[in-house]
N, C-alpha and C positions, 0 to 999 in steps of 0.2 A: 704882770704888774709893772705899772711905768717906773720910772726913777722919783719924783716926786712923791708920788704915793710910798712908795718905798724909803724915801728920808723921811714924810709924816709919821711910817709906821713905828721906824726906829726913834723918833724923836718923844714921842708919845711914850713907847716900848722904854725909853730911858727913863721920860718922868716919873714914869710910874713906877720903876724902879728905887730913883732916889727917895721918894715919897715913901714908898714901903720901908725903904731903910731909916730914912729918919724914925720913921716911928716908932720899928723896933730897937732904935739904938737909944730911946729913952727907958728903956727897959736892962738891954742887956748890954752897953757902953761896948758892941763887939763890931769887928767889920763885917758887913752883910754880902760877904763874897756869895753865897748858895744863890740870895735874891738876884745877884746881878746873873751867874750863870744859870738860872731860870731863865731868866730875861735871854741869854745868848743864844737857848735853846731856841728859843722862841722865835726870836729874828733868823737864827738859821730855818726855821721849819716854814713862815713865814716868806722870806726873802731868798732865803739861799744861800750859799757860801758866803759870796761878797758883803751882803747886807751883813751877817752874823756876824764876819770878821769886823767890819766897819762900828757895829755894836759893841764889839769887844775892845776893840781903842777906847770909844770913848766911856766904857763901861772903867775902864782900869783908870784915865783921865779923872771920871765923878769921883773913884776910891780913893786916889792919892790926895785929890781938892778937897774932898769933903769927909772922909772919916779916918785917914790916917794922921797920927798926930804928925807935928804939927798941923791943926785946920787951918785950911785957907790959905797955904802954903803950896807948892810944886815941886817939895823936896821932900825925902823921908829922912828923918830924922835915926832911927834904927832900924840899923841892918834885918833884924828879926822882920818886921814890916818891910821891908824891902822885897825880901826874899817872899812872903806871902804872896805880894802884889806882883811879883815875877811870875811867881808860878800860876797866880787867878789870871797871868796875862797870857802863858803857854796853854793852859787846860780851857781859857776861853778858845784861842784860835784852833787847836785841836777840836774841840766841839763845833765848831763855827764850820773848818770843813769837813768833819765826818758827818755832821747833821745838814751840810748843804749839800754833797756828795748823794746822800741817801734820798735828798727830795730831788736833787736833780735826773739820777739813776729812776726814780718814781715816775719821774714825770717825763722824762724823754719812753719810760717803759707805756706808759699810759698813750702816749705820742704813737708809740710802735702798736699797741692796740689797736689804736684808733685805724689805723695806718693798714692794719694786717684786715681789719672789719672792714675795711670800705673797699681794699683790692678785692675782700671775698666776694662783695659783692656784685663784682664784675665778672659775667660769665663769658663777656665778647671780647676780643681785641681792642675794639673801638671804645669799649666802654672799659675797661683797661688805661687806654692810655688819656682818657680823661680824668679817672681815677686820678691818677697818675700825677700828672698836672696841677691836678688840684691839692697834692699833698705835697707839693715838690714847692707850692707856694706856701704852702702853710708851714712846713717842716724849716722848709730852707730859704722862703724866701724867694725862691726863683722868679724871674721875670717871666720863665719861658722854657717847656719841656717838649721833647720830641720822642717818640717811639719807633721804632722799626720792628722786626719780626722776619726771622728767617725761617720759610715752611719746608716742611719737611725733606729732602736730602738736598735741598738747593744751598750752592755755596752762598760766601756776603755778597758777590757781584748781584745775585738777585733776591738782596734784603728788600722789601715793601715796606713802606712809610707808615705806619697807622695814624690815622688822621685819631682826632678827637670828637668829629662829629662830622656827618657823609658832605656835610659843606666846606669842610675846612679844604684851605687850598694846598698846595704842595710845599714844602719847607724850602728854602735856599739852599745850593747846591752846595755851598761852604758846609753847612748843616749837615747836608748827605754826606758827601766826603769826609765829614768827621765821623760818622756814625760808621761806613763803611773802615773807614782806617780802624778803627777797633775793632771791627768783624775781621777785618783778614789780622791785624794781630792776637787776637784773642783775649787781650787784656786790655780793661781802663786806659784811656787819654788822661794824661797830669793836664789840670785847669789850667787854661789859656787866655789871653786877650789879642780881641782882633786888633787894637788901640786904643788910645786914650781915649778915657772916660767912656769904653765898653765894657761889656758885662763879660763876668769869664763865663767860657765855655768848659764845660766837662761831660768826656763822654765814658757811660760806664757799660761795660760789656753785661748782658745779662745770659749765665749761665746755668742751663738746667742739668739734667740728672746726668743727660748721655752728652749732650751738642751743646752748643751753643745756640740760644734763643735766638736773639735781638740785641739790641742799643737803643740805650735812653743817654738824650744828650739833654743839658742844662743850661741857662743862663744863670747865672749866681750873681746879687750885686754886691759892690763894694770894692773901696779903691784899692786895698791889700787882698793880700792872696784866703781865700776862703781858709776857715781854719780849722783845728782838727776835730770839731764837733760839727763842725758843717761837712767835713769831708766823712764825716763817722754817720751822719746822719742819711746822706747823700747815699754812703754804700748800704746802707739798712734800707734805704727806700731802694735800691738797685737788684740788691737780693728778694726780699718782697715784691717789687717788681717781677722778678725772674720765675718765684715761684708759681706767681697766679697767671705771668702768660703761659706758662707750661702749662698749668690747669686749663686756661680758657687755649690755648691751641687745644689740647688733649679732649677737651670737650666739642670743638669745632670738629675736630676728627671725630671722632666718636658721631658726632649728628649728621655730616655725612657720611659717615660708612652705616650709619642708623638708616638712612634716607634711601643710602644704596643698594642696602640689603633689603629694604620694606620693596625698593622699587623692581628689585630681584626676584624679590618671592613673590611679587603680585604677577610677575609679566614669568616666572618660571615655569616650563611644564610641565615640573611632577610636584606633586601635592607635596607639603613640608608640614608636618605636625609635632609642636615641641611640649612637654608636659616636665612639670616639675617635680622634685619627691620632697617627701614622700606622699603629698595629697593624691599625687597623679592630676592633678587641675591640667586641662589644657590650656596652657600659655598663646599656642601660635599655632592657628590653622586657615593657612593660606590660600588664596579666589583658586585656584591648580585644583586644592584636597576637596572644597566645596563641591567643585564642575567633575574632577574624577569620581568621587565617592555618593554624588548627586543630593546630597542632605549638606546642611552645618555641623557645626563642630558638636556634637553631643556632650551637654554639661557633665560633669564629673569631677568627684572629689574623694575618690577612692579605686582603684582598679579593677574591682567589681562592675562599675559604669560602663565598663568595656562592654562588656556584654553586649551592649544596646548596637554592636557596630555588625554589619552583616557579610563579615565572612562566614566561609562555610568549606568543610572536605569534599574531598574528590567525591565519598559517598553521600554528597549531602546533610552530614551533619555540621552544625552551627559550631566556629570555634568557638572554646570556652574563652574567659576574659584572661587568665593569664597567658596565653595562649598568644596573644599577641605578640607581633616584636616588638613594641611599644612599649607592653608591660613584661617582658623579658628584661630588655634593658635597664628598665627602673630595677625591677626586684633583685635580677639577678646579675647585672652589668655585664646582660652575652653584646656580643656583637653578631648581628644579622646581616647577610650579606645575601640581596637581590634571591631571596627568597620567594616562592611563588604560592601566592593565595587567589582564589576564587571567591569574589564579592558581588554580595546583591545589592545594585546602590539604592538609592533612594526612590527612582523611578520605578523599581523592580524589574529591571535590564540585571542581566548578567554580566558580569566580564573577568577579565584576570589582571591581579596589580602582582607586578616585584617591586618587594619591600625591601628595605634595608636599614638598620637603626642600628646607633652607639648610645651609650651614656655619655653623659658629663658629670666629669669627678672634677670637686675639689681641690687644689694642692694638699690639701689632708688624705686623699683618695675615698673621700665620701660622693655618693651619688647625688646630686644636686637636680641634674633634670635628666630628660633624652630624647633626641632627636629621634624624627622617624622622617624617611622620603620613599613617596612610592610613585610608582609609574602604571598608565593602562598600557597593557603588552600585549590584548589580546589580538588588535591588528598587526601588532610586528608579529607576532607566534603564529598566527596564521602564514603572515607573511615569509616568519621565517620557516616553516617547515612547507610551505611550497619551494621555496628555494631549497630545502634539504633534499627533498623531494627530486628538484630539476639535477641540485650537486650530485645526488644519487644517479640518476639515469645518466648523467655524463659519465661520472667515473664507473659503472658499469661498461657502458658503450666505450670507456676511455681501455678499459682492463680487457673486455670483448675483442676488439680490433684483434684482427688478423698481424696489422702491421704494427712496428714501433711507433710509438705515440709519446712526445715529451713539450713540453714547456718550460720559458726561462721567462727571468726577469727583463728587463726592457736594455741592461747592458750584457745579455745573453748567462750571468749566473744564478745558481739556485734553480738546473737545472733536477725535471720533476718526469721520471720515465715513468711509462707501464708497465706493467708484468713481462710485457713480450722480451724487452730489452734483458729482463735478468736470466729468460732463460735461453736467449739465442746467447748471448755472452758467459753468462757464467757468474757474472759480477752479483755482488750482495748491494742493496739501498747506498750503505755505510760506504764502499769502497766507490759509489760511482757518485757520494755527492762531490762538492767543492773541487769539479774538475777532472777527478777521478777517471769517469766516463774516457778521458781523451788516452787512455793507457790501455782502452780495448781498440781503439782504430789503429790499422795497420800504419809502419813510421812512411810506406812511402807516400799514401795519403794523407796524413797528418799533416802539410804546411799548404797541401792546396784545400784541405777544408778550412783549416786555417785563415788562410786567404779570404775565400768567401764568404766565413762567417763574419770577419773582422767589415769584409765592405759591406757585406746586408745590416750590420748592425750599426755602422757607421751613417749608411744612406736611409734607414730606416725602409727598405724595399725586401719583396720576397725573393728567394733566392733557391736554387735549386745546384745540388752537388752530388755524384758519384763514390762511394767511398767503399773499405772493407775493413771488416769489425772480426776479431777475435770470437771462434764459434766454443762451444762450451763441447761441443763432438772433434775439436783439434782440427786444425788449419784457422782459414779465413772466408769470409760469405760477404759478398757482394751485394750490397743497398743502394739504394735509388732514394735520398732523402728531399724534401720539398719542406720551405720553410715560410711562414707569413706574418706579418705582424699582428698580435691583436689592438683595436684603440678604442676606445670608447665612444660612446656616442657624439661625442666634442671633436673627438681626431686623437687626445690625449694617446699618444703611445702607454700602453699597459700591460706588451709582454711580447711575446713569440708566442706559436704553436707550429710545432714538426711530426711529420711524418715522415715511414720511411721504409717502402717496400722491398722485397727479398727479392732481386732480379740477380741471384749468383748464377741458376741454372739458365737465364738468357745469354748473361755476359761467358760465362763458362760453354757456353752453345755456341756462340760466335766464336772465342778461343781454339774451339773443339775442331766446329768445321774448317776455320782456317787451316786450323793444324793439321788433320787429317785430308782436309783438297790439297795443301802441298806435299803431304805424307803422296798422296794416293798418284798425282805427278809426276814425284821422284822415283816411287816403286815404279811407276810404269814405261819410264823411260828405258828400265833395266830389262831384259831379257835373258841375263846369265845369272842361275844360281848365285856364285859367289860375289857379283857385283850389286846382286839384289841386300845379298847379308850385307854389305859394307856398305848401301845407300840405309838402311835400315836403320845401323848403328848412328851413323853419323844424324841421320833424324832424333834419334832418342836423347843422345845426348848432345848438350846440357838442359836440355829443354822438359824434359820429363825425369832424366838419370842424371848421376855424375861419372856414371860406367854402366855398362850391359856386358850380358854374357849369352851367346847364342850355343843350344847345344840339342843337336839332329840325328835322328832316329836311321840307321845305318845299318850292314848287315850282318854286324859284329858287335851291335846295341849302341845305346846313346853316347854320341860324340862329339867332343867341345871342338864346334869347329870355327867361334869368333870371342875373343875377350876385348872392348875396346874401353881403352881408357884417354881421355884429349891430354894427360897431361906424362911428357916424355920423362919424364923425372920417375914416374914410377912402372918403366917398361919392364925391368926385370920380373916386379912382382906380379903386372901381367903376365907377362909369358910361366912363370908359376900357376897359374891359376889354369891358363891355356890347357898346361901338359896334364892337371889332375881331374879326372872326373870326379863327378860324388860319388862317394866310396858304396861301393853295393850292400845293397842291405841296412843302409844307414837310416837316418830321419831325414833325410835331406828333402826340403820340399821341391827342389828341381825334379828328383826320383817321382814322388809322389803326382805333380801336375804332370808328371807325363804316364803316369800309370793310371790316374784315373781322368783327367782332359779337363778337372777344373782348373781354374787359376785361384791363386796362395795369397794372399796381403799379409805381412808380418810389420806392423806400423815399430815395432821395436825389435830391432833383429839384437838380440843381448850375444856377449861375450861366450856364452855358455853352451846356447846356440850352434853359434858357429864353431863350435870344439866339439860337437855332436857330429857334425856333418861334413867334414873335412877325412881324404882319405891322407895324408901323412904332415910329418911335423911343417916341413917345406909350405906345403898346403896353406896350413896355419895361418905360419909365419907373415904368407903375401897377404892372406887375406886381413887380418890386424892392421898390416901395414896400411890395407887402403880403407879401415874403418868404417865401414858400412854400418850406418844406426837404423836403416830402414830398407827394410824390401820387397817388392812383387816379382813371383813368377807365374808366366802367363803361356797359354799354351799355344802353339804355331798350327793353327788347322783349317785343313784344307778337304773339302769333299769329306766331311765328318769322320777324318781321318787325322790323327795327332800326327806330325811331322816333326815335331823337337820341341825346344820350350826356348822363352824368351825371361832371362832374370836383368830386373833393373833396379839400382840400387844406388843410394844416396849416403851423404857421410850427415858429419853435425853440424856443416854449418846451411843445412835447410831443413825445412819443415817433413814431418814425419810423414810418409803414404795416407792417403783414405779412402775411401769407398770411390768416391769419385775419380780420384789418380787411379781405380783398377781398372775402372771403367771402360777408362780413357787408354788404359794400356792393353783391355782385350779388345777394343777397335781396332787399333793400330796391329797388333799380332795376327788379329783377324786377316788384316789387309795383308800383312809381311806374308802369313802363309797362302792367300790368295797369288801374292806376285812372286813369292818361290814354288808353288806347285805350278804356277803357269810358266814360268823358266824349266823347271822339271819338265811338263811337256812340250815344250816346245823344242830341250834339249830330246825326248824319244822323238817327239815327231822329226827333224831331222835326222835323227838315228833309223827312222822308221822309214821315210824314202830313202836313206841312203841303202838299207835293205832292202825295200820296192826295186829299187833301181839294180841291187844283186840278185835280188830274185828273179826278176822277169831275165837278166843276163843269164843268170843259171838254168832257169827254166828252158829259156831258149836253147842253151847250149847241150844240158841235157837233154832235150826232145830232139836236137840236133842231131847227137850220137846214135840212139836204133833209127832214124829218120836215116843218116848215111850208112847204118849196115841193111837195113832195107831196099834200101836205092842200089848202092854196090853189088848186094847179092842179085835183088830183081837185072840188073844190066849184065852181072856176069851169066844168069841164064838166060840172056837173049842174047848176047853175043855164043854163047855156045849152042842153041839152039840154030843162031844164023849160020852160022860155021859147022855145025855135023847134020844140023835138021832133026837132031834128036838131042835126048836130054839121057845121059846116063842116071839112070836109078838113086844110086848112092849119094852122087852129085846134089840129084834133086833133094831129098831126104835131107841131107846136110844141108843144103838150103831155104828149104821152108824152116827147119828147125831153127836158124838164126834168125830168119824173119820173123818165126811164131814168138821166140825168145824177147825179140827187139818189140813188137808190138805188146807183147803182154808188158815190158819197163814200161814202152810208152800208155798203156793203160792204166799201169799202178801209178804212174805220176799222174794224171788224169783223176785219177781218183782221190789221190790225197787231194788234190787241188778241189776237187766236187766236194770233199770229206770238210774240207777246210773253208770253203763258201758254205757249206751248211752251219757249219758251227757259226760263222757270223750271222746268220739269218734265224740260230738259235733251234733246227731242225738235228736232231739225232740222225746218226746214218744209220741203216739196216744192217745190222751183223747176222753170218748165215753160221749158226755155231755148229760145230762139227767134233766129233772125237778127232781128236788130232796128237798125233804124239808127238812131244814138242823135242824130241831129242833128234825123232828121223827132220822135224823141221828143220831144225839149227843145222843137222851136218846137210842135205839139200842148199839154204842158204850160204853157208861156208863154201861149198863144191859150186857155186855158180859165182861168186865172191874170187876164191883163189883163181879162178881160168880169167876173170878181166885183173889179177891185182898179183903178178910174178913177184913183185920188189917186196912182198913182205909172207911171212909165214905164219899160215892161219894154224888154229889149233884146235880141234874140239875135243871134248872129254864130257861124255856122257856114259848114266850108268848103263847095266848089263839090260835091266828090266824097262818096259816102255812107260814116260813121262808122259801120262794122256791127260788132255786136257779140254772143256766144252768148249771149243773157242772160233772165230771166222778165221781160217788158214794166213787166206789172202792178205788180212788187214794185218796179224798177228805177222806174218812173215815179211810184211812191209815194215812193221816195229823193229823186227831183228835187224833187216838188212840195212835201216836208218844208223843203227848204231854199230852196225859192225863195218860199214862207209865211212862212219866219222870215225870211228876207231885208226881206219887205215891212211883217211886222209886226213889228220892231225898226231899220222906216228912214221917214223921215220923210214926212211929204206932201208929191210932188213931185219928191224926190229919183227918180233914175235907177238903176234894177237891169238889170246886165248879165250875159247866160249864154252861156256860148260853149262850143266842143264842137270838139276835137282829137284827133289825131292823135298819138300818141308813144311814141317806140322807149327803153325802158332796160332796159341790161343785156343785149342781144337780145332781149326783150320788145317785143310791142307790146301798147299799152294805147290804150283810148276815153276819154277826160281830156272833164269836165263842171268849168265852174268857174260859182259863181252868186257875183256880189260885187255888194255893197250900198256905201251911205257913212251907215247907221246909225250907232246911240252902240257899235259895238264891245263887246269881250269884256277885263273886267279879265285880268290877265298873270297872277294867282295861278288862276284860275276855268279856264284854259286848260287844264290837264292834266287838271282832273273835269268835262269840258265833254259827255264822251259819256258817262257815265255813268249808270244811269240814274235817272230823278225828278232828278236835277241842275238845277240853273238858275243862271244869275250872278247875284251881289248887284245888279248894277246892277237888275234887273230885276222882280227877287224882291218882289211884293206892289205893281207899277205894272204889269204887263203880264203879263194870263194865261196860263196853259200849263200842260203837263203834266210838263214834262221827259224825255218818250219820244219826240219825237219823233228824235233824234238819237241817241239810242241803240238804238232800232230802226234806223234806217238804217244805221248803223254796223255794226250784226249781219248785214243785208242785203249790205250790201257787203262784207264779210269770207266772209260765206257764197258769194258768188259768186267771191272770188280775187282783190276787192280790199278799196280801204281807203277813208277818208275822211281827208283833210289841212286844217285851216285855220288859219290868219294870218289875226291882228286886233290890232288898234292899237285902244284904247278913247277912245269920240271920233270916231274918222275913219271905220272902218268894216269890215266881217270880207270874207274871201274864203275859200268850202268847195270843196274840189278833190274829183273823185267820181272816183277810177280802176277800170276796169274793163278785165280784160283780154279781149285779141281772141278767143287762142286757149287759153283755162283749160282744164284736164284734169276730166271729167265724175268728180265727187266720188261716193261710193259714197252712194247712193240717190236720182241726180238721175237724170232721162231728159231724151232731146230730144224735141219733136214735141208732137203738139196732145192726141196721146192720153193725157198724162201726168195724173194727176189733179192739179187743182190741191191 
C-alpha cells in the first residue's frame, strides 16, 4: 500500500473514530479510549507498525483536544486524566508495534511462500536462476541477479554462470570475480558500490548440505547501505536459493545418471531384470534380457508368474517359480552368485544363462525389489571346457615329460615346475616357490646361472645354461637347461618356458674318460711295483680321496704297503695307520673286499664303525684324527685274481661316496691292478731271463762236466792203447764205467729238459713204474753223491725192512738227487747232510716218506711259497750260487705226477728239510704202464 493511501486510511480510520466517541460520549460523558485502541488495532493490521504508531499520536492528540476536560484545550487539567492519557499513549504504541511486527512477520512469511513455491517450481538450473531474479526483484528490489553453480567436485575457479535463459549473454567480469571471491572464501561479500550513484553489489555464497553450491550476486538500489530487512531478505532468498539448486543439481544428476544407466542397459550384454516386492511386477527388463531369453518381459504380479519363464534341470524338468534367483531374492533376500541354469528361450533354442541376483533393502532392512543379471555362457562353457580340455593335455604332457619342465612370469618369478623337479631334487611345491628353487642348485653354479638368467630376462632372448641341482639320492646331477620366451600373438612378452634335460651321465662320462685316459698314462709310464702304487695314489688324491690306503696280498697275508695323505701335518697318524693292519677276524671291510673281490661303499663311515675295525688304541687314535665321514674299498684285480684292495676315504668337508664314485673307483682299481700285475710280470720276466740266462750257463756247464770225463777217459784209452797196443782189462772196465756214469748224468739232464718241454706243451711224461725199494734208492744215490762231494758228510738212516714203492726208479732217483745237490750246494763245507727214508700211514694211506736235511743258509719266509716255481730262486742266493731254478720244479711235477708231493720247512740261517711223499699203493693214472716193456 503507497503512503497516500495509507494517510487516507489513517485519516478516515481517525474520523470514524472521533465520530464514534462523540456519540457515545452523549451517553456515558466517559473518554472512548477502547474505540481509539480499536482504531490502533486497525491501523497497525491495516498499515503496519508505522502507520499504527502514527495513529496512535494522533489518536492520544483527538483525546486530549476533544474529551478530556478541559475541551478544546491542549492541557490536561488533572493529573488523574493525565495519567490515563499516558498510558492510552504507551498501550497504543505497544499495540501499534506488536500488531505491525505480526503483520509484518505475516507478510514477509507469505513473501517466503511465495518465494519457496516458485524456486519449487524450478527443476533446472537455468530455470533456477530466472526464478531467481525474478524474486530478488520483487523481494528486494534488485536491478539485477547473477547465479553461478559449482558441479560436482570441481573447485570455484571452475564455477559456471547460469544464465537466465539460453540467450542471455555472459555477465562482466567484475561480476565473475565477485561471485568467484566468495566461492574461494566461503562466505557472503558485505554490499559494495562500484561508485557513485551505482547500485550495491552483494554477493551471497550459496551453501548446501555437504559443499558449497554457487553464488548469487545482486544489484540492490539506493543511496544508503541496504538495511537489515533487505539484508535479512536477501539471505532468505540466498538460502532458498541454495536449497533448490541443490535439488535442481541433484535432479540434473539423477537424469543423467538416469540416462546413463538406461544407455548402459540397453547397449549391456547380459540381460538385467529388476522386480519389485512384494508384487514381484517387473520393473526393468532390458533389449540384452529380451535377445538372451528370446521372448519379452512376462507380466507378472505375483511370483507365481514365474512359472511362465523356461528354465528347466539338468533332467529336464521345468524349474518351479520360486525357484528362481529372482524370486529367492524377493522372498528370501539370498544372494545368488553366477549360478547356472539351462533355458529354453522363446525360439525353442536351448542354451545355458549364469545368473546372479541381490535384493534391495530399505535402510529399515525391508525388501523393496531385486536385481537379477544373467549371461548366455553356453559358447564360453563350450569354449571354456575345450580350453580345459587343451589346459589338461598340456599339464599331462607338462607332468609326462621325461625332463624338468617350469615356467615364470615375464620378470622370471612365480616360478611353476613339474613333478620331475620334486623328485630329482627332493624339494616339496612350498619350499621351491618364491625363489626357493635357487637353494637346490649347486653354489658354484649359482652366479653363472645367475648371470644368464638376469641377461635373457633383461634382453628378452632365449637362453641356454649348464648347471647342477641337489639329487634327492645325495650328491649333485648335471642338467642341460634351455629357456624361451613365450609372447602372444601381438609379440606381448607373457612369460618363459624351461626345460631341462639330465646329461650328468655325459658330463660325468667326459669327467670319467679324462680322468681315467690320464689315470691310464700315468700307470703306464710306470713299470716298477712300487712306483705304480705311488703314481696311483697321487691320482686318487685329491681328486676322488682326501687319503687312500693301499694294502697287498703277500705271503704272510694282507699287507699295508701305501697310506698316502697330501697333508704333512698329519704324518705321524699316517704312519700309524701304515704300521696296523685290520685286525683279523674283525668287520673291517678291507678284510672282507678282499675275501670276497667285491667292492664296499659305506656313504657314512660313523664313529662306531671305525672302533669295530681297528686293531689297537694307537690305531684309533690316527684314525679319529684324520676323520673319515665316508668310504670305498675296492678291489685290486688282476687276471681274476684279487691282488690287495684299494681304501679311499674323505673327511666332512666333501660330499659323501655314491654309486657313481664306486664306479668310478673300480675303473680306476681295475686299471691300478692291471699296471701292477703287469710291473709284477715284467719284474718275473726279467727274473725269468735272468734264470734263462743261468740256465742255459748251468746247463752248459753241467753237460760240460761228463762231456770232459768222457773226453778225458776216451783220450786216456787211446793214449794207452797207442803206447802198450793194448788196453789192460781193469783199466778198461774203470773206464767205460765213468763214461757209462757220465753219459747216463748227461741223459738224466736230458731228460728233465724233455720232462720240462713236455710240461710246457702240457704232454705228461711216461713213468715205467717199478717196485722199487726207496731205501736201497736213497743209499745208491748218497754213495754216487759222496764220491763227487768229499767237503761234506752224507748220512743215510734207513729202516731194517724194505721201503717199496710202485714208482719210475729213474725219474724218482733224479727227485732224490735234485735235493740232495741242493742240500750240498747251499750247506757249507763240512756241515753234515742227512737222508732218511720211512714208513707212514695217513689217513689210511700208506706213503714212502724221503727227507734230505741240510744246516745250510736256509730259505727266506717270503721266497717259500714261489720256492717250486719254476726259474725261481731265493734272494739270498740269486747272483752268489748258480742254478737254474728247475730243478725243484721239475721234481715237484714228478712227484705230483706219481701221487705225491713235495713239503719243506726252513728257518734261514739254520737250514731247510725237503719231505719227498710217495705213495705205496697209487692208482695207475691213464697213460702210465707197469713193467720193463713200458717205453720210457
Amino acid at each position: 500500500m503507497s503512503w497516500p493511501a495509507q494517510g487516507l486510511s489513517v485519516a478516515l480510520l481517525l474520523c470514524g473514530c472521533v465520530a464514534v466517541s462523540r456519540g457515545l460520549d452523549a451517553f456515558s460523558h466517559s473518554a472512548p479510549f477502547p474505540i481509539f485502541l480499536a482504531g490502533i488495532l486497525a491501523a497497525a493490521w491495516i498499515g503496519g507498525r508505522w502507520l499504527a504508531l502514527c495513529f496512535t499520536g494522533l489518536s492520544t492528540f483527538m483525546l486530549g483536544l476533544l474529551f478530556i476536560r478541559p475541551h478544546g484545550q491542549l492541557f490536561v487539567a488533572e493529573p488523574g486524566e493525565a495519567v490515563l492519557l499516558g498510558t492510552f499513549s504507551l498501550v497504543g504504541g505497544f499495540i501499534s508495534v506488536a500488531i505491525g511486527s505480526l503483520r509484518e512477520g505475516r507478510g514477509r512469511a507469505e513473501q517466503l511462500r511465495q518465494l519457496s513455491d516458485a524456486l519449487a517450481r524450478a527443476t533446472t538450473a537455468m530455470e533456477l536462476a530466472a526464478v531467481a531474479r525474478e524474486q530478488a526483484r520483487v523481494l528486494l528490489g534488485a536491478q539485477r541477479s547473477e547465479l553461478w553453480a559449482v558441479h560436482g567436485e570441481h573447485g570455484p575457479e571452475r564455477a559456471r554462470h547460469v544464465p537466465a535463459s539460453p540467450t542471455e549473454p555472459a555477465p562482466e567480469d567484475t561480476l565473475t570475480s565477485l561471485a568467484r571471491t566468495a566461492l574461494r572464501a566461503g562466505a557472503s561479500v558485505e554490499p559494495r558500490r562500484a561508485g557513485p550513484g551505482m547500485p550495491w553489489e552483494v554477493a551471497l555464497v550459496l551453501r548446501g548440505t555437504l559443499q558449497v553450491l554457487g553464488a548469487l550476486v545482486l544489484h540492490l538500489p539506493g543511496r544508503s547501505r541496504p538495511s537489515a530487512q533487505q539484508r535479512h531478505l536477501a539471505l532468505a532468498l540466498g538460502d532458498a536459493c541454495a536449497i533448490a539448486l541443490e535439488r535442481a543439481l541433484l535432479q540434473e544428476r539423477l537424469l543423467g545418471e538416469r540416462q546413463l544407466l538406461n544407455a548402459v542397459l540397453a547397449q549391456a550384454p547380459v540381460g538385467v531384470i529388476v522386480a519389485e516386492a512384494p508384487s514381484s511386477r517387473i520393473l526393468l527388463y532390458n533389449d540384452a534380457a529380451e535377445r538372451i531369453l528370446g521372448h519379452p518381459a512376462i507380466p507378472s504380479s505375483d511370483v507365481a508368474d514365474y512359472a511362465s519363464y523356461g528354465g528347466y534341470h539338468a533332467d529336464g524338468s521345468r524349474v518351479a517359480a520360486e525357484e528362481y534367483p529372482t524370486a529367492r531374492a524377493l522372498l528370501r533376500g539370498e544372494h545368488v552368485q553366477n549360478e547356472l541354469m539351462r533355458y529354453r528361450r522363446g525360439d525353442g533354442q536351448e542354451t545355458l544363462l549364469e545368473i546372479s541376483a541381490v535384493p534391495l533393502r530399505s535402510p529399515e532392512g525391508i525388501i523393496t525389489a531385486a536385481v537379477c543379471v544373467f549371461a548366455d555362457v553356453a559358447v564360453r562353457q563350450r569354449a571354456e571346457q575345450a580350453v580345459r580340455a587343451s589346459e589338461e593335455r598340456y599339464r599331462q604332457m607338462f607332468e609326462a615329460a621325461p625332463q624338468v619342465i617350469w615356467t615364470n612370469a615375464p620378470d622370471g618369478s612365480n616360478t611353476q615346475f613339474n613333478s620331475r623337479w620334486y623328485e630329482l631334487t627332493g624339494q616339496t611345491p612350498q619350499e621351491a616357490a618364491t625363489y626357493g628353487w635357487l637353494k637346490a642348485i649347486h653354489p658354484e653354479d649359482l652366479p653363472r646361472l645367475r648371470a644368464r638368467r638376469d641377461e635373457g630376462i633383461r634382453e628378452g632372448l632365449a637362453y641356454s645354461v649348464e648347471f647342477r641341482v641337489t639329487s634327492v639320492r645325495g650328491g649333485y646331477r648335471w642338467l642341460l637347461g634351455r629357456v624361451v620366451p613365450l609372447r602372444s600373438a601381438s609379440g606381448v612378452m607373457e612369460g618363459w618356458l624351461g626345460a631341462a634335460i639330465d646329461i650328468h651321465e655325459h658330463k660325468r662320462a667326459q669327467v670319467v674318460q679324462q680322468f681315467l685316459a690320464e689315470a691310464s698314462a700315468v700307470l703306464a709310464r710306470s713299470l716298477d711295483e712300487r712306483e705304480t702304487l705311488e703314481q696311483a695314489t697321487r691320482l686318487l688324491v685329491p681328486r676322488l680321496a682326501d687319503w687312500c690306503v693301499v694294502d697287498l696280498n703277500t705271503p704272510g697275508g694282507l699287507e699295508r704297503v701305501a697310506v698316502y695323505h697330501p697333508d704333512p701335518a698329519v704324518t705321524e697318524h699316517v704312519e700309524a695307520i701304515r704300521r696296523h693292519r685290520p685286525r683279523a677276524g674283525s668287520a673291517s671291510p678291507v678284510l672282507e673286499v678282499f675275501r670276497t673281490g667285491e667292492a664296499r661303499l659305506i656313504e657314512h663311515y660313523r664313529d662306531e664303525g671305525q672302533a669295530a675295525m681297528v686293531s689297537s688304541a694307537e690305531h684309533l687314535a690316527a684314525l679319529r684324527a684324520l676323520a673319515p665321514q665316508s668310504l670305498m674299498v675296492v678291489p685290486l684285480v688282476a687276471r681274476e685274481q684279487v691282488l690287495g684292495t684299494l681304501s679311499l676315504l674323505v673327511g666332512a668337508g666333501r660330499d659323501p661316496y655314491t654309486r657313481e664314485d664306486l664306479r668310478l673307483a673300480q675303473d680306476l682299481a681295475g686299471r691300478c691292478g692291471l699296471a701292477l700285475e703287469n710291473a709284477r710280470l715284467l719284474t718275473r720276466l726279467q727274473r725269468a731271463l735272468r734264470t734263462r740266462d743261468d740256465f742255459l750257463s748251468s746247463v752248459a756247464h753241467d753237460l760240460r762236466n761228463p762231456l770232459t770225463v768222457i773226453k778225458m777217459r776216451a783220450a786216456l784209452l787211446a793214449a794207452e792203447v797207442t803206447k802198450r797196443k793194448e788196453l789192460v782189462p781193469e783199466r778198461l772196465t774203470s773206464a767205460t764205467t765213468r763214461i757209462l756214469t757220465a753219459a747216463d748224468e748227461m741223459g738224466s739232464m736230458i731228460e728233465s729238459i724233455v720232462d720240462l718241454m713236455r710240461g710246457e706243451t702240457g704232454q705228461r711224461p711216461h713213468l715205467r713204474r717199478t717196485e722199487v725199494d726207496m731205501a736201497a734208492l736213497a743209499r745208491d744215490v748218497v754213495a754216487d753223491q759222496q764220491q763227487g762231494s768229499r767237503r761234506h758228510e752224507l748220512r743215510v738212516h734207513t729202516p731194517e725192512a724194505p721201503v717199496v714203492a710202485p714208482v719210475d726208479a729213474v725219474r724218482v732217483r733224479r727227485i732224490v738227487r735234485n735235493l740232495l745237490t741242493n742240500a750240498v750246494k747251499y750247506s757249507p763245507e763240512g756241515s753234515p747232510i742227512d737222508v732218511s727214508v720211512a714208513r707212514r700211514e695217513v689217513g689210511g694211506a700208506e706213503w714212502a716218506l724221503v727227507e734230505v736235511q741240510d744246516r745250510g743258509m736256509g730259505i727266506p719266509a717270503r721266497d717259500l711259497p714261489h720256492l717250486f716255481e719254476r726259474f725261481f730262486r731265493g734272494e739270498n742266493v740269486v747272483g752268489r750260487i748258480p742254478g737254474t731254478g728247475l730243478g725243484l720244479f721239475g721234481s715237484r711235477e714228478l712227484a705230483e705226477q706219481h701221487g705225491g708231493r713235495i713239503e719243506v720247512t726252513s728257518v734261514e740261517g739254520q737250514g731247510s728239510t725237503f719231505s719227498l711223499w710217495l705213495p705205496r699203493t697209487p692208482p695207475a693214472p691213464e697213460g702210465e704202464s707197469s713193467g720193463k716193456e713200458q717205453p720210457p
